[in-house]
C-alpha positions in Angstrom: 33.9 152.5 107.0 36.1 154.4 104.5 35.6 154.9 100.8 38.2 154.7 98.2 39.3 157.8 96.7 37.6 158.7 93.8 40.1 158.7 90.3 38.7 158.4 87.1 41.6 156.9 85.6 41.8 153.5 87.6 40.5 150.5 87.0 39.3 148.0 89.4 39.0 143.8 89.2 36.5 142.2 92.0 37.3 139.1 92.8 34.2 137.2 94.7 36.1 134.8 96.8 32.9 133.3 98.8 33.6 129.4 99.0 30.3 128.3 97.7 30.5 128.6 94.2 26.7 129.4 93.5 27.0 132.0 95.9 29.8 133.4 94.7 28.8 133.7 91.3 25.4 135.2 92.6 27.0 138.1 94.2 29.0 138.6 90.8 25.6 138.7 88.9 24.1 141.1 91.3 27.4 143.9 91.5 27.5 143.4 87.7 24.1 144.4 87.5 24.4 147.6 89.2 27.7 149.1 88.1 27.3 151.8 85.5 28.1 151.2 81.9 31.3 153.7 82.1 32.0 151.9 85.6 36.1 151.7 86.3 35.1 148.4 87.8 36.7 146.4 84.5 36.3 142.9 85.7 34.1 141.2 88.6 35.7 137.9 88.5 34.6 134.3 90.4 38.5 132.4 90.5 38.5 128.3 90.4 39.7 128.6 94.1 38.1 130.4 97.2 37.9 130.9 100.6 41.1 130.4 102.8 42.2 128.0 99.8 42.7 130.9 97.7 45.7 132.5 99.8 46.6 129.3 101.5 46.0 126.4 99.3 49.9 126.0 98.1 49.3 123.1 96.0 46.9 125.0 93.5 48.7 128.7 93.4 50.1 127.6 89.9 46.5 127.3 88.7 45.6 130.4 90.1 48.8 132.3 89.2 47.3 131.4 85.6 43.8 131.8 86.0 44.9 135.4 87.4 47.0 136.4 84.2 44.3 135.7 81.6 41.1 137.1 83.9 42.3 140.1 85.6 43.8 143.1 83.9 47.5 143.5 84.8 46.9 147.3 85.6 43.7 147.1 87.6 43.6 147.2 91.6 42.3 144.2 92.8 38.8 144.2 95.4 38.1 141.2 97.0 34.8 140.0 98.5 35.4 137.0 101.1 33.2 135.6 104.0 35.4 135.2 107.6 36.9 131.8 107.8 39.8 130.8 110.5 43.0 132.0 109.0 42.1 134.7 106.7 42.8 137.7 108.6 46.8 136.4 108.9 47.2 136.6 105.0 45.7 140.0 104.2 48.4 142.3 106.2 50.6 143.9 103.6 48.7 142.2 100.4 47.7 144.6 97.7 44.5 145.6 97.2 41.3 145.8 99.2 39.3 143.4 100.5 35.6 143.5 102.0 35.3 140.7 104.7 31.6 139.7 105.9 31.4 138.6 109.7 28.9 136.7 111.6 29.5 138.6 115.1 31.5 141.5 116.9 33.9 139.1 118.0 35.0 138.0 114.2 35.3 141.3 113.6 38.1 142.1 115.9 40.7 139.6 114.0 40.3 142.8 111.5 40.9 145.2 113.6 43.7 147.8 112.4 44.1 146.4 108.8 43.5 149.5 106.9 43.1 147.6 103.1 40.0 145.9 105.1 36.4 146.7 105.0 34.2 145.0 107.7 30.8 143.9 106.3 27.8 144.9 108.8 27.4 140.9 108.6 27.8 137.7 106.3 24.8 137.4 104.1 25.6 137.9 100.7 23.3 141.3 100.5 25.9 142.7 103.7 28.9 142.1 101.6 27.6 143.6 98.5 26.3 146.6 100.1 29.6 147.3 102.1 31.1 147.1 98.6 29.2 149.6 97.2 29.5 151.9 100.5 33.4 151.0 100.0 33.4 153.2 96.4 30.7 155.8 97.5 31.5 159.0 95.5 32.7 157.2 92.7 31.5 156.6 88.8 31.5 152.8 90.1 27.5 152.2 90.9 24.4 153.5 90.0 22.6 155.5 92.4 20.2 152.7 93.4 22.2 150.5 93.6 21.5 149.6 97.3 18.1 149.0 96.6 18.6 147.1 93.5 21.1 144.4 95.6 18.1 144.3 98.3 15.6 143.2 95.7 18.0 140.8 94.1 19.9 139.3 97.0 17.2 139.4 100.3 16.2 136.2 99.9 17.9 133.5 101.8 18.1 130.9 99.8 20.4 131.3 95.9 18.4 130.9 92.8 19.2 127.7 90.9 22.4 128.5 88.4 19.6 128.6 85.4 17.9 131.7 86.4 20.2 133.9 87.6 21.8 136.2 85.5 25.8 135.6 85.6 28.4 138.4 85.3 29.1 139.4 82.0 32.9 139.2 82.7 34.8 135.9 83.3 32.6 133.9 86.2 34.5 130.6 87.1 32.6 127.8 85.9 32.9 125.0 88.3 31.5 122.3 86.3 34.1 123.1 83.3 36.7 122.8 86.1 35.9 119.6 87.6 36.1 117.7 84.6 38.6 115.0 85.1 40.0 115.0 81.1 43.4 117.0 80.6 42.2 118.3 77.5 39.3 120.1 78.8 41.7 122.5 81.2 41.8 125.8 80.2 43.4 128.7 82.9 40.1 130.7 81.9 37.6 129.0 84.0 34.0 130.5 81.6 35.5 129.0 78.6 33.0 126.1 77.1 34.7 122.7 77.2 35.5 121.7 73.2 33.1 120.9 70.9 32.2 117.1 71.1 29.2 114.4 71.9 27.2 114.9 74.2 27.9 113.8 77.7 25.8 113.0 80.7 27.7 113.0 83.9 27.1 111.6 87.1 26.1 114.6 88.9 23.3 115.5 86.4 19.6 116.4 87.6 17.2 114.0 87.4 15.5 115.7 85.0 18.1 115.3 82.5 18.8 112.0 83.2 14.8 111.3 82.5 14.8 112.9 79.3 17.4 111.3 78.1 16.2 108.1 78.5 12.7 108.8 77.0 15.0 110.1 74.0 16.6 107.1 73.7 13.1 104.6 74.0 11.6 107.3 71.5 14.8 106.3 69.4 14.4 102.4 69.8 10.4 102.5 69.0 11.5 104.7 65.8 13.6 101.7 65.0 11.4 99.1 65.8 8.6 100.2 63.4 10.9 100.6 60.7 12.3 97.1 60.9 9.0 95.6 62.2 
């Protein structure tokens, strides 16, 4: 595995391209949290679109050609962190940048064989990819020192944290909910944005938990009005 040569002067953008969007942002909390504070890495960056989509997926390029000009600085190198799927290994020849692919088995690993912008992971768990990224910039100002032992503790267990307790990445996460919603005025090409300003909304998709509350809210609200009336 080969590092990239050490200069001071360039900046990096990480894009974490693992389909499962609390994955992917849970990876981008953990690299954040070991890079130093003078770290070239400038941006670790979750896009709207991942996965073989993100290369391949002609139909949403124009919302990616925009989420890419307003999250990723136009003079950086790009890094990308992906998980092996069936057709990535055809785009990456000849694409700028370099990109750190996790594999499941031996026999993945030979689609990469010979690409020389492509880092093998030692396997596809989240901790394997983040590691081989920090092997990838040994020598550098990227990481701390511990930062191998600080992704163990924060990325060994198997199963992701709920979205409320990990930490995100202080630089431009993709938030997936934001970019679901099905109004045209909540689109923005910056995908961490808040949606505007406006009532409150409950959504199909929310927890249980929410859903209770709200409606003990709303009886606390009717029994209010009941013995003001009564």
């Amino acid at each position: 595995m080969s590092s990239i040569p050490s200069d001071s002067a360039q900046q990096y953008a990480m894009t974490v391209l693992v389909p499962e969007v609390e994955d992917a942002q849970r990876i981008a909390a953990a690299v954040d949290e070991v890079r130093r504070p003078d770290s070239p890495l400038a941006v670790i960056a979750v896009p709207p679109v991942r996965g073989v989509a993100f290369f391949a997926d002609s139909d949403r390029q124009a919302k990616l050609d925009r989420w890419w000009a307003h999250a990723i600085p136009q003079d950086s190198l790009p890094v990308y962190l992906l998980v092996d799927e069936e057709g990535i290994a055809e785009w990456l020849p000849g694409l700028d940048g370099s990109f750190v692919v996790g594999v499941s088995a031996e026999s993945a690993a030979e689609r990469y064989h010979g690409l020389r912008n492509v880092t093998v992971a030692r396997g596809e768990g989240l901790l394997d990819i983040a590691l081989a990224a920090v092997e990838l910039f040994a020598g550098s100002p990227m990481f701390r020192q511990d930062a191998p032992a600080r992704l163990e503790k924060r990325l060994r267990r198997n199963q992701p944290e709920s979205v409320s307790r990990f930490r995100r990445a202080r630089l431009r996460p993709a938030d997936e909910a934001f970019l679901r919603s099905s109004e045209p005025n909540d689109h923005h090409p910056i995908p961490n944005l808040p949606p505007p300003e406006g009532p409150a909304r409950i959504s199909e998709e929310a927890p249980r938990e929410e859903l209770v509350r709200a409606l003990a809210d709303t009886l606390r609200r009717l029994q209010r009005i009941r013995t003001t009336t009564g």
